[in-house]
C-alpha positions as CSV (number, residue, x, y, z in Angstrom):
1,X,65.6,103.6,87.9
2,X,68.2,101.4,89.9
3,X,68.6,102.2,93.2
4,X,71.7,99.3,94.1
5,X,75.4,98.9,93.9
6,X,74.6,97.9,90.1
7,X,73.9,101.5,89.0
8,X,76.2,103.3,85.9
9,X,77.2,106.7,85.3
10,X,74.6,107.1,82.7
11,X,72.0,106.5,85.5
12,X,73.4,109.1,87.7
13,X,73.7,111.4,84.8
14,X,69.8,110.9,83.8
15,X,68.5,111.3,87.3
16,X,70.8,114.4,87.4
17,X,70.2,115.9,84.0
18,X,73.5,116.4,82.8
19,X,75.7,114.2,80.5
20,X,78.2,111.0,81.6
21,X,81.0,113.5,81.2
22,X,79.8,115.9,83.5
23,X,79.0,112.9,86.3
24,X,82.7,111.9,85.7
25,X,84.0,115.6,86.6
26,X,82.1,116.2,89.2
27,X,82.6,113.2,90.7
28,X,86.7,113.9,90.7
29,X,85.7,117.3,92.1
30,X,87.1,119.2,88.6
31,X,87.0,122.4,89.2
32,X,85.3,122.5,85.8
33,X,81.8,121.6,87.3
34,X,80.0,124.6,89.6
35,X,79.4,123.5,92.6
36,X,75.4,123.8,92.7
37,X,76.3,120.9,89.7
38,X,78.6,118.7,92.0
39,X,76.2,118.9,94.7
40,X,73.3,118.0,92.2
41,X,75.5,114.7,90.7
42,X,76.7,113.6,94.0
43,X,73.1,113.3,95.6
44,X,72.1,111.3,92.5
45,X,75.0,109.4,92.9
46,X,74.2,108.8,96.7
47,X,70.5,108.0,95.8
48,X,71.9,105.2,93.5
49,X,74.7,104.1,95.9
50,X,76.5,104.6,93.1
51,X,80.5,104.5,93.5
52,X,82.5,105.4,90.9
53,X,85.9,103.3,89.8
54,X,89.1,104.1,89.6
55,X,89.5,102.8,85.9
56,X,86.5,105.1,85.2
57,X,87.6,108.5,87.4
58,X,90.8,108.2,85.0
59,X,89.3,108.3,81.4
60,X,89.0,111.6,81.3
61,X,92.5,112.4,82.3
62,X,93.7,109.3,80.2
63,X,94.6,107.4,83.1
64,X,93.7,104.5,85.3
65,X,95.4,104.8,87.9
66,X,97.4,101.2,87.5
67,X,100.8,100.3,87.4
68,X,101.5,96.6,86.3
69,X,105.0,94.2,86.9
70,X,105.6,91.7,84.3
71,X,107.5,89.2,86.4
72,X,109.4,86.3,84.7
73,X,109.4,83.9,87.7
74,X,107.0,82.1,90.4
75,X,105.6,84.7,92.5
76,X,107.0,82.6,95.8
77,X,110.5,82.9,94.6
78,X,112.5,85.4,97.2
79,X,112.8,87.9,94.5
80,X,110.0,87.8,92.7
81,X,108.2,88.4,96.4
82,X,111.0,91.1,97.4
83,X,110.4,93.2,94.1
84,X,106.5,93.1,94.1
85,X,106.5,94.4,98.1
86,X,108.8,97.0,97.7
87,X,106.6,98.0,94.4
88,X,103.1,97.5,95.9
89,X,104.3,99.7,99.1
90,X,105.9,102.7,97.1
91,X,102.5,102.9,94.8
92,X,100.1,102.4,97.8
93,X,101.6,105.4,99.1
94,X,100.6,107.5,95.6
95,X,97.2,105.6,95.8
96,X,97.8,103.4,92.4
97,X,97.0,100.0,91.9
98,X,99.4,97.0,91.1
99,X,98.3,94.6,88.1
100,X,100.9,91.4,88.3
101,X,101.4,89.4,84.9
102,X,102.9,86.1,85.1
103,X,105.0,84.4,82.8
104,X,106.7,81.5,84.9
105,X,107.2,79.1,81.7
106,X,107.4,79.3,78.3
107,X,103.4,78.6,77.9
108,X,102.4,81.5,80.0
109,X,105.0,83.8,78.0
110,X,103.4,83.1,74.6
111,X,99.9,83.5,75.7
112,X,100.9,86.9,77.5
113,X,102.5,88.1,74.2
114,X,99.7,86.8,72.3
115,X,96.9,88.6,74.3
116,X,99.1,91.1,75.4
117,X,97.0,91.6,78.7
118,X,98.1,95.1,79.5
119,X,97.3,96.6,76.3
120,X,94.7,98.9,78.4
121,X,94.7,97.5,81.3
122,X,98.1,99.8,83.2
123,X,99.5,103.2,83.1
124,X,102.6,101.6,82.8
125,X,104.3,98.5,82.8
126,X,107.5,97.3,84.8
127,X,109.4,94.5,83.3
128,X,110.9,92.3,86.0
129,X,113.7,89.6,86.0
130,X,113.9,88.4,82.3
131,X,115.3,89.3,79.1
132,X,112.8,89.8,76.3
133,X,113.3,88.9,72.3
134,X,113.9,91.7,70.3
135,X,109.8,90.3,68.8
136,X,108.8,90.9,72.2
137,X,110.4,94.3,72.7
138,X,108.9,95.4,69.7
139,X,105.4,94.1,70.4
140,X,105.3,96.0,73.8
141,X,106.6,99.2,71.9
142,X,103.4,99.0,69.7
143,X,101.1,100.0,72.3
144,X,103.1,102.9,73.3
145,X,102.9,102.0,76.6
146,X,105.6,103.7,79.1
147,X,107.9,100.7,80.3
148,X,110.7,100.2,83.4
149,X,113.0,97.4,83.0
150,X,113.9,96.2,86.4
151,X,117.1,93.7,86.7
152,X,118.4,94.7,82.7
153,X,119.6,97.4,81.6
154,X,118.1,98.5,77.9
155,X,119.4,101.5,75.5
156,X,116.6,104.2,75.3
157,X,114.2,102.6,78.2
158,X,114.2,103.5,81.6
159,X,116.0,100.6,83.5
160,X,116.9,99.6,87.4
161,X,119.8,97.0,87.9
162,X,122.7,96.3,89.0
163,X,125.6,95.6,87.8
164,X,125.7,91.5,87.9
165,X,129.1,90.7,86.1
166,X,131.2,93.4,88.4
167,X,129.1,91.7,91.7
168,X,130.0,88.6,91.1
169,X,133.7,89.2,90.1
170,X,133.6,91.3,93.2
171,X,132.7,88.1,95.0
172,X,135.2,85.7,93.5
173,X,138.0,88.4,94.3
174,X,136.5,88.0,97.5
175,X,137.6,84.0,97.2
176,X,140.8,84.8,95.3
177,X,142.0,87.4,98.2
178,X,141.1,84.1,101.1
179,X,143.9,82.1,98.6
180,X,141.6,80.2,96.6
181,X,143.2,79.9,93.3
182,X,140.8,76.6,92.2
183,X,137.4,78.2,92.6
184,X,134.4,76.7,90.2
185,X,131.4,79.0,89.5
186,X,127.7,77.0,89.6
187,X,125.2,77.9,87.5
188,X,121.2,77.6,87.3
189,X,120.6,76.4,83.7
190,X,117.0,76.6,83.1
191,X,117.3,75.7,79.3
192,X,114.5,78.2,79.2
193,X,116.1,81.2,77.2
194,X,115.6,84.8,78.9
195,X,114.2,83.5,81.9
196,X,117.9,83.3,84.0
197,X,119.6,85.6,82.1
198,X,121.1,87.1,84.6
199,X,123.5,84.0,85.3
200,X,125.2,84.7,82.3
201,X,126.2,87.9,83.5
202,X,127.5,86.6,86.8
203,X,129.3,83.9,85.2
204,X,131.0,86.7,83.0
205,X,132.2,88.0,86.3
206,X,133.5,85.2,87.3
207,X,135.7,84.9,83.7
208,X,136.6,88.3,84.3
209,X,138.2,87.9,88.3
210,X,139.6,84.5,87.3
211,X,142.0,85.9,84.0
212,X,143.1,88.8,85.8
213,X,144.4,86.6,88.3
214,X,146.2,84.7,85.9
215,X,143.7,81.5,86.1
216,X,143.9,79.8,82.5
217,X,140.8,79.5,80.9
218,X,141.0,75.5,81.2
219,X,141.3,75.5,84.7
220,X,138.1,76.9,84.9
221,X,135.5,74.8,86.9
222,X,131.7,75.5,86.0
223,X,128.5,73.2,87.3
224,X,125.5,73.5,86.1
225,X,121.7,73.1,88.2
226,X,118.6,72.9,86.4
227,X,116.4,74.7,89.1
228,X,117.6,76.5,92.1
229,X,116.7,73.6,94.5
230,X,119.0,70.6,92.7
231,X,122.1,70.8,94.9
232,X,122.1,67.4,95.1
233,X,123.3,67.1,91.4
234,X,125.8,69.5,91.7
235,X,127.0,68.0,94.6
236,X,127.3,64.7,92.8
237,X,129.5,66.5,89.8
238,X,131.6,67.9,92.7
239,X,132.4,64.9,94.2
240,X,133.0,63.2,90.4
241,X,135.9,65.7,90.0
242,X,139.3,64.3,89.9
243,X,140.9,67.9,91.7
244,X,137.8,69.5,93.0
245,X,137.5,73.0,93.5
246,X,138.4,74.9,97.1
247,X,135.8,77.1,96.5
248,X,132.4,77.6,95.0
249,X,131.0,81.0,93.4
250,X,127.5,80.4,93.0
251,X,125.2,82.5,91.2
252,X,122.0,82.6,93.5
253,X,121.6,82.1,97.6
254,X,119.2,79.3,96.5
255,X,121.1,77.3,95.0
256,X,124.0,77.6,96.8
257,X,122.3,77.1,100.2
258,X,120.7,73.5,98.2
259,X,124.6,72.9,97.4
260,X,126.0,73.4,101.0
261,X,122.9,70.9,102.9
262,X,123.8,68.3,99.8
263,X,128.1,68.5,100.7
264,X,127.1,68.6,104.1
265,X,125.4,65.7,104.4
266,X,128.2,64.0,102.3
267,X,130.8,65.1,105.1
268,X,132.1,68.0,102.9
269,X,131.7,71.3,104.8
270,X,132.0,74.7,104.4
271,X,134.5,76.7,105.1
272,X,136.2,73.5,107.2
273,X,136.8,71.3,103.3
274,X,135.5,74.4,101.1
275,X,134.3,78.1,100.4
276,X,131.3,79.1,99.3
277,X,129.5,82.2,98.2
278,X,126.2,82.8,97.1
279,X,124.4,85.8,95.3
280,X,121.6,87.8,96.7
281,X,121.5,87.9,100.1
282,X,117.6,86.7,100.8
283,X,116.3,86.5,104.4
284,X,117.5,83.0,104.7
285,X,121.4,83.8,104.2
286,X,121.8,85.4,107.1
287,X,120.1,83.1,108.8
288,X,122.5,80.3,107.5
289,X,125.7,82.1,107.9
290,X,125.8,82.2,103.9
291,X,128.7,84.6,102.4
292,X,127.1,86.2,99.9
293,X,127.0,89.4,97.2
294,X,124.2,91.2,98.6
295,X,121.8,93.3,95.7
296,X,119.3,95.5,97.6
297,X,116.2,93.8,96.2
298,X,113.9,96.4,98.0
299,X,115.8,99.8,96.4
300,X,115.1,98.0,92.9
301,X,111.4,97.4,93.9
302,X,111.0,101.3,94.5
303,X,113.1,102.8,92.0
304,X,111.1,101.0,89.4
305,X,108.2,102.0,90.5
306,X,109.0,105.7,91.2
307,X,110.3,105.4,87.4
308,X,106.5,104.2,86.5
309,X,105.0,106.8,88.3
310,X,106.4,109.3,86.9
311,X,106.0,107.7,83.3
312,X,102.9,107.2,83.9
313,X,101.9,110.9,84.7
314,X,103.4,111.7,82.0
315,X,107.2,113.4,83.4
316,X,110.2,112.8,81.7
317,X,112.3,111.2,84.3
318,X,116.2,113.0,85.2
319,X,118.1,109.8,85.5
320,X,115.9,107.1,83.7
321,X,118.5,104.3,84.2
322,X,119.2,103.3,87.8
323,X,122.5,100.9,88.4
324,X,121.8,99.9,92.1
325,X,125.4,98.7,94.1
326,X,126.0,94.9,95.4
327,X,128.3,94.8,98.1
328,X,130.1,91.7,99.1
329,X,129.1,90.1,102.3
330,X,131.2,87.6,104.3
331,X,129.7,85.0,106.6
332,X,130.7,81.5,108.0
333,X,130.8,79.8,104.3
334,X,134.2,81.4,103.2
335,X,137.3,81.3,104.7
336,X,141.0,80.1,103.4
337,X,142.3,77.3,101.4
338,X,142.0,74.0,103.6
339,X,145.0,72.9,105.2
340,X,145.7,69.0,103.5
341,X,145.5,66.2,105.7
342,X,143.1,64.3,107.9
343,X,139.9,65.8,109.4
């Protein structure tokens, strides 16, 4: 008989004499096993220095105690990281695990959907900053596991977001109010589709705030970035621009804090030669003085997972589809239109 770490239930149930299912009640203290029983199983158990897992305390109540994020992005992103704390801290205080699935490029997506890693492996799986195919949607449906969609909003699932096209046409009112009438709107174009889906949103926002301020549609100004760090391109199309914009709406803090160093260092400067407003408010726009629409990355992180939780256990939740408010947040990058003339 083992006598190590490397002991199984069945060898706590032999030594015992009583059946694995017994040695997996009585060592969750069911209330189903006496207690001369428990106290029998539980000295076996000790003999073999035998610890029971969490995956195996939850098969006979169906659950493992495991709550997985399927995040779209690198984990060192600033939201990425902001989501997966406030998750991890809300389900280490119900004493459940986190499982984090990665699908950062197109590669990585297909082999998740192909293996389809959390087929047993979570309670319950929250979706987290991109947009699936309807192929994909249907292939997680399959396993009839419970799911949260966190930073999309989806008919019949339980969903956390906010409300990306009214933040960002909150932030270019923001501009509009300061005077700006020649504001452009940058964009991170991944040419990766559903991974930075929610640009297209904010860039709706912008539409939105610019016609119902009378902007045509041709006067409309809109950069593009292939990542979040290439404000040096940007920069270079600004620049190129016969009448360049007074202001920029930009649809992450990333990018538009990459933007600002590039103009900067070109002698353009904000809000002395233009405006600028970012979107999210991460640790580092405050820091920089960034005007920004602010989404409370944190609330999302714990709605979600209060919505998995209760999934999970198997409650049907009272208001499965969270809309989380952005407010708009001014700093040193916005100000009025700048006054013509030398600087």
């Amino acid at each position: 008989m083992p006598t190590d770490s490397h002991a199984s239930m069945a060898d706590v149930a032999r030594l015992a004499g009583v059946s694995v299912a017994t040695v997996s009640r009585a060592l969750r203290g069911s209330p189903l096993v006496s207690a001369e029983t428990t106290a029998r199983v539980t000295a076996a158990a000790d003999e073999l220095s035998f610890a029971i897992s969490r995956a195996a305390s939850g098969l006979a109540r169906g659950r493992l105690g495991r709550i997985g994020v399927l995040v779209g992005a690198p984990l060192r992103t600033w939201f990425s990281g902001s989501v997966l704390d406030a998750v991890y801290a809300r389900l280490a205080q119900a004493d459940v695990e986190l499982t984090i699935f990665r699908t950062q490029d197109a590669a990585e997506r297909e082999a998740f959907f192909t293996r389809l890693p959390a087929r047993r492996n979570v309670d319950a799986l929250i979706v987290a900053s991109f947009e699936l195919t309807g192929a994909e949607r249907a292939r997680l449906a399959s396993l009839d596991l419970p799911l949260v969609y966190l930073n999309q909003r989806v008919r019949g699932v339980p969903s956390v977001a906010i409300d990306d096209a009214g933040g960002m046409q909150e932030g270019v009112q923001s501009l509009l109010d300061h005077g700006h009438r020649r504001i452009g709107f940058v964009r991170t174009d991944l040419r990766q589709p559903g991974f930075v889906f929610s640009s297209d949103r904010r860039i709706e926002g912008y539409r939105r705030a610019m016609a119902a301020a009378g902007v045509p549609e041709q006067d409309l100004v809109v950069l593009s970035a292939p990542s979040p760090d290439a404000g040096e391109l940007v920069a270079r199309s600004y620049r190129a621009l016969a009448d360049p914009p007074t202001a920029l709406a930009v649809d992450s803090d990333d990018l538009a804090l990459s933007v600002l160093v590039e103009l900067d260092q070109g002698g353009v400067r904000a809000p002395r030669d233009i405006s600028v407003i970012g979107f999210d408010d991460h640790a580092y726009a405050a820091r920089m003085g960034l005007s920004t629409v602010a989404q409370p990355v944190d609330d999302l992180g714990t709605e979600a997972a209060d919505l998995a939780l209760m999934l999970a256990a198997g409650e049907v939740p009272t208001h499965p589809d969270v809309l989380v408010a952005t407010r708009v947040v001014h700093r040193l990058t916005t100000g009025p239109v700048p006054t013509p003339g030398p600087r």
